[in-house]
N, CA, C and O atoms as a GROMACS GRO file, in nm:
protein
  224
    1UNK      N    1   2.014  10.900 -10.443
    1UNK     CA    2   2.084  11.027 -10.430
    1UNK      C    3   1.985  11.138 -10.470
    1UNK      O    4   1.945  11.150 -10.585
    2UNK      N    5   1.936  11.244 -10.336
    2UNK     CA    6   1.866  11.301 -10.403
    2UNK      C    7   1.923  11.473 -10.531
    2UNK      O    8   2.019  11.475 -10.608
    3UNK      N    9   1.864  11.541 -10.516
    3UNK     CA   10   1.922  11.675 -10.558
    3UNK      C   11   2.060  11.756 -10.569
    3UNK      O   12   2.135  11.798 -10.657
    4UNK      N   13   2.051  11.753 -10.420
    4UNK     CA   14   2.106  11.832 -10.352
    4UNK      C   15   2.210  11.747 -10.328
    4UNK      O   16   2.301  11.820 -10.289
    5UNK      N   17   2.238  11.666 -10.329
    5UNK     CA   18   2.390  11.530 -10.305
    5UNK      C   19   2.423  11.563 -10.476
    5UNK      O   20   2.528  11.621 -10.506
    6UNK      N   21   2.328  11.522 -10.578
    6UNK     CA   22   2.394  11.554 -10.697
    6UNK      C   23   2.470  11.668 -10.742
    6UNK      O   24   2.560  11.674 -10.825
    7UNK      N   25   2.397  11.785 -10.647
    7UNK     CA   26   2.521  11.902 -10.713
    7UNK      C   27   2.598  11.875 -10.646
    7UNK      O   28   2.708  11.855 -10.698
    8UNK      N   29   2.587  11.860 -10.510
    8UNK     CA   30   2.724  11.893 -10.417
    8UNK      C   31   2.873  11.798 -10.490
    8UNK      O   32   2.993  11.822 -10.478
    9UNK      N   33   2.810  11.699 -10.556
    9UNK     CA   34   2.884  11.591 -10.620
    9UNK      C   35   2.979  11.653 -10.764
    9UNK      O   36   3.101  11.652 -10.779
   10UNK      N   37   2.864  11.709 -10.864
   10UNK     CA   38   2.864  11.761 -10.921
   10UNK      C   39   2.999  11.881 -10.904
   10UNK      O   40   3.094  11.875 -10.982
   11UNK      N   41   2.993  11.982 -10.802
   11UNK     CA   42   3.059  12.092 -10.750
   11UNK      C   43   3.196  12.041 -10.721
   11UNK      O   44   3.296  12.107 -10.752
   12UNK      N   45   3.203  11.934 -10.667
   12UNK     CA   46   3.361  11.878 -10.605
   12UNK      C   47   3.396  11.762 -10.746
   12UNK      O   48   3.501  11.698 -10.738
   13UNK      N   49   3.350  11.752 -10.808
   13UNK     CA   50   3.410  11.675 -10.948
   13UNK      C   51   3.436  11.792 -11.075
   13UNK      O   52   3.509  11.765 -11.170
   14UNK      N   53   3.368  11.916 -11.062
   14UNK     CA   54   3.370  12.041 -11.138
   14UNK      C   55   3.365  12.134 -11.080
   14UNK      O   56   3.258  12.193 -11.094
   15UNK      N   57   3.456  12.195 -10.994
   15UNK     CA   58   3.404  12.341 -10.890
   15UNK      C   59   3.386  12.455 -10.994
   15UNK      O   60   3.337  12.561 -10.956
   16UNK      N   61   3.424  12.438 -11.126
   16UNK     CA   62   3.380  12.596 -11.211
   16UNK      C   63   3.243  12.584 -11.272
   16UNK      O   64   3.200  12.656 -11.363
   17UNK      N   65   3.139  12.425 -11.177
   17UNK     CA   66   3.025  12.439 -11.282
   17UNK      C   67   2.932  12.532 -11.145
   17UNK      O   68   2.813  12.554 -11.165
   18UNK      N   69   2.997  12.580 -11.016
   18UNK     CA   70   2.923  12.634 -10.866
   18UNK      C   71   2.818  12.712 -10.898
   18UNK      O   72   2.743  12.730 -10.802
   19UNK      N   73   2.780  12.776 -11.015
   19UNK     CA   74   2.652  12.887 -11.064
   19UNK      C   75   2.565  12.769 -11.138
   19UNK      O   76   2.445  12.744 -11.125
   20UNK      N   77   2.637  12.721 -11.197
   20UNK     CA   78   2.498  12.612 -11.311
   20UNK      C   79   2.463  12.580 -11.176
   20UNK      O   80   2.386  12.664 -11.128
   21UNK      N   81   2.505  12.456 -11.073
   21UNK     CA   82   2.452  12.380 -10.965
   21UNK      C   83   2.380  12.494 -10.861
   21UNK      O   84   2.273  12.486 -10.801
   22UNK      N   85   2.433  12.554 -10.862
   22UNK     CA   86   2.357  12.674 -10.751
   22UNK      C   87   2.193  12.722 -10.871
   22UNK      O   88   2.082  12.737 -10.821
   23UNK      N   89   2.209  12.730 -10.962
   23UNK     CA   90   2.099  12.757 -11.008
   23UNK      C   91   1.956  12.656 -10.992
   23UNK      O   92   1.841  12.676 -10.955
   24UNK      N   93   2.047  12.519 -11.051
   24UNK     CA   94   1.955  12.443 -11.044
   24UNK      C   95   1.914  12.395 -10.889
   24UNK      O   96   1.850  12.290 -10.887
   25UNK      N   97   1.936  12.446 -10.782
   25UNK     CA   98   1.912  12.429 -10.654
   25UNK      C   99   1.786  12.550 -10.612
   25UNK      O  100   1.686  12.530 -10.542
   26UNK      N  101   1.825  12.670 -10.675
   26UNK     CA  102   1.732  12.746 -10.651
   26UNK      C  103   1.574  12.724 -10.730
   26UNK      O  104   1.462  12.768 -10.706
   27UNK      N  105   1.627  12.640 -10.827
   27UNK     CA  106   1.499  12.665 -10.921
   27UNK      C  107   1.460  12.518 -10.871
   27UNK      O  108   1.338  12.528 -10.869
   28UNK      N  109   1.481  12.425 -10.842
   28UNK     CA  110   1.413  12.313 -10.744
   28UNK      C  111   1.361  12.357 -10.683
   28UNK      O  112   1.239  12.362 -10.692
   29UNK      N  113   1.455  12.432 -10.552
   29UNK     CA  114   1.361  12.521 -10.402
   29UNK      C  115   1.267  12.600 -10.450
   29UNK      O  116   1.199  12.659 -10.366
   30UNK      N  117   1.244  12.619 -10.571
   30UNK     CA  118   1.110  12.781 -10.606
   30UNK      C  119   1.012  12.632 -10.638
   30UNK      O  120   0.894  12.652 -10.611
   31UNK      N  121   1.037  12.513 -10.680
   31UNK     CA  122   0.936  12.440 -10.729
   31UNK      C  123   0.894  12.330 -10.630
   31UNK      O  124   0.811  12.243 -10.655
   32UNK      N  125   0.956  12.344 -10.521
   32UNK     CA  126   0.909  12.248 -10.416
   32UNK      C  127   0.816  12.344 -10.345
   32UNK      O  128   0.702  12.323 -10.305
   33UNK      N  129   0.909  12.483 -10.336
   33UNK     CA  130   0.786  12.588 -10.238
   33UNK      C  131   0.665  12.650 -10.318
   33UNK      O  132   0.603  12.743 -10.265
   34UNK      N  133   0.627  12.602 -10.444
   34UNK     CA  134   0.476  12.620 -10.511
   34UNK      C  135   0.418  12.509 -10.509
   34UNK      O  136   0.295  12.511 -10.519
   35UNK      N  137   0.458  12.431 -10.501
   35UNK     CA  138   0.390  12.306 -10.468
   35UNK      C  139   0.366  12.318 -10.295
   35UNK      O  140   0.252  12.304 -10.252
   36UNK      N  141   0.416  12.330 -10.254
   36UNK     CA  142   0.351  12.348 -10.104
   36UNK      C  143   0.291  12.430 -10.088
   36UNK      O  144   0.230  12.415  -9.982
   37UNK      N  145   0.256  12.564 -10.160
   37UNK     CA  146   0.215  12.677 -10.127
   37UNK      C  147   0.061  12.594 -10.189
   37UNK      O  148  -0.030  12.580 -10.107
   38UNK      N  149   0.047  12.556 -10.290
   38UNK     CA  150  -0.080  12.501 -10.345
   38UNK      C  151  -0.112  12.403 -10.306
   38UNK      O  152  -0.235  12.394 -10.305
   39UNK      N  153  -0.042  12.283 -10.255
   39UNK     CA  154  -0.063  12.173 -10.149
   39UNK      C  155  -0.195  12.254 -10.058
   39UNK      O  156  -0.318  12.246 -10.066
   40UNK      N  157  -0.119  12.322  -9.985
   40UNK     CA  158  -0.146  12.328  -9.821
   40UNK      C  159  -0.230  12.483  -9.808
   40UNK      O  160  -0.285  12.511  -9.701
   41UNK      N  161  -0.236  12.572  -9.917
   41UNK     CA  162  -0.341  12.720  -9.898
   41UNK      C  163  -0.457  12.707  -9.977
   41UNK      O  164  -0.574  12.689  -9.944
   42UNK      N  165  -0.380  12.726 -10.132
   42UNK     CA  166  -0.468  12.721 -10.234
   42UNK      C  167  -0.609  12.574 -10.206
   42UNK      O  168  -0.724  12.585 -10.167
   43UNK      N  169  -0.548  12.476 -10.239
   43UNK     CA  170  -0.659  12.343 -10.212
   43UNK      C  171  -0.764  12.406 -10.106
   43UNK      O  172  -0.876  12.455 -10.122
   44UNK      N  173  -0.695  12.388 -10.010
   44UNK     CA  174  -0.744  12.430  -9.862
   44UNK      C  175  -0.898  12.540  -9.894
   44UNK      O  176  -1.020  12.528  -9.880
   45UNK      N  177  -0.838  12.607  -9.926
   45UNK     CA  178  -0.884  12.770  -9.959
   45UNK      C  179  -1.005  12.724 -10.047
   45UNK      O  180  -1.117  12.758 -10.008
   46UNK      N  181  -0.996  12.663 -10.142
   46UNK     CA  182  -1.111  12.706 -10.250
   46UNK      C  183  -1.187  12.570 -10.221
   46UNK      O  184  -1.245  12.522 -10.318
   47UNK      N  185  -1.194  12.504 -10.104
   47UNK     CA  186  -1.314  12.432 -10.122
   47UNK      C  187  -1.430  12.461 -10.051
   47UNK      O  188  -1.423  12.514  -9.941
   48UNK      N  189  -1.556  12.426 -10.111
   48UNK     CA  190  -1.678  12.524 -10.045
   48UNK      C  191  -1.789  12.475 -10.043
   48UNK      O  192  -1.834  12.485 -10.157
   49UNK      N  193  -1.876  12.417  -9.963
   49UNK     CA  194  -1.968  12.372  -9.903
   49UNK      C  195  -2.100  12.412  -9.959
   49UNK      O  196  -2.162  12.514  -9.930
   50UNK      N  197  -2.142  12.296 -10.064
   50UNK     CA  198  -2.235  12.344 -10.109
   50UNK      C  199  -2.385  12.298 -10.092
   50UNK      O  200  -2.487  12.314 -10.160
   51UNK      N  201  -2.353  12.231  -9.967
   51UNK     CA  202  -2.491  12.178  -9.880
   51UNK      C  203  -2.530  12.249  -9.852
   51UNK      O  204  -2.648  12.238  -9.886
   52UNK      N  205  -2.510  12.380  -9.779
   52UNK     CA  206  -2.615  12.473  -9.673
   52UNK      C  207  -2.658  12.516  -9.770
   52UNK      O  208  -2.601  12.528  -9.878
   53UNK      N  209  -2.809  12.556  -9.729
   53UNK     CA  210  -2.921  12.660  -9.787
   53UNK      C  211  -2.833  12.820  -9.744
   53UNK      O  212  -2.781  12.855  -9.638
   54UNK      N  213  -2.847  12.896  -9.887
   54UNK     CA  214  -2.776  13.057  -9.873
   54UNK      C  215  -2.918  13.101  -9.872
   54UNK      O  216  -3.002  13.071  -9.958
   55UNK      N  217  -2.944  13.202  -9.731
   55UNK     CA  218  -3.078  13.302  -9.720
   55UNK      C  219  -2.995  13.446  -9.761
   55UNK      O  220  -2.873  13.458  -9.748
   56UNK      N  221  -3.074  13.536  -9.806
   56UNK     CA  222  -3.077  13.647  -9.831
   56UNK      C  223  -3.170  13.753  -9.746
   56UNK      O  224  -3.170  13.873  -9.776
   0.00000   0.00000   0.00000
């Protein structure tokens, strides 16, 4: 069961907990989308080739 089945579970066994579970959904989604943002730009981005000769 991942996350997102747990609140929904969560929500229909407690519908007055709908802000705690909605929170913890948003603050998963902010931590899955920095991890992808650094997955897939950042990594990407800062690696740098340090074979070639730099002329001036």
């Amino acid at each position: 069961m991942n996350l997102h089945e747990q609140c929904l579970l969560r929500y229909l066994q407690n519908p007055d907990e709908l802000s705690y579970s909605t929170e913890i959904l948003k603050l998963n989604n902010l931590i899955l989308e920095k991890q992808f943002i650094i997955k897939n730009f950042v990594a990407k981005n800062s690696q740098l080739n340090y074979t070639e000769e730099v002329k001036l």
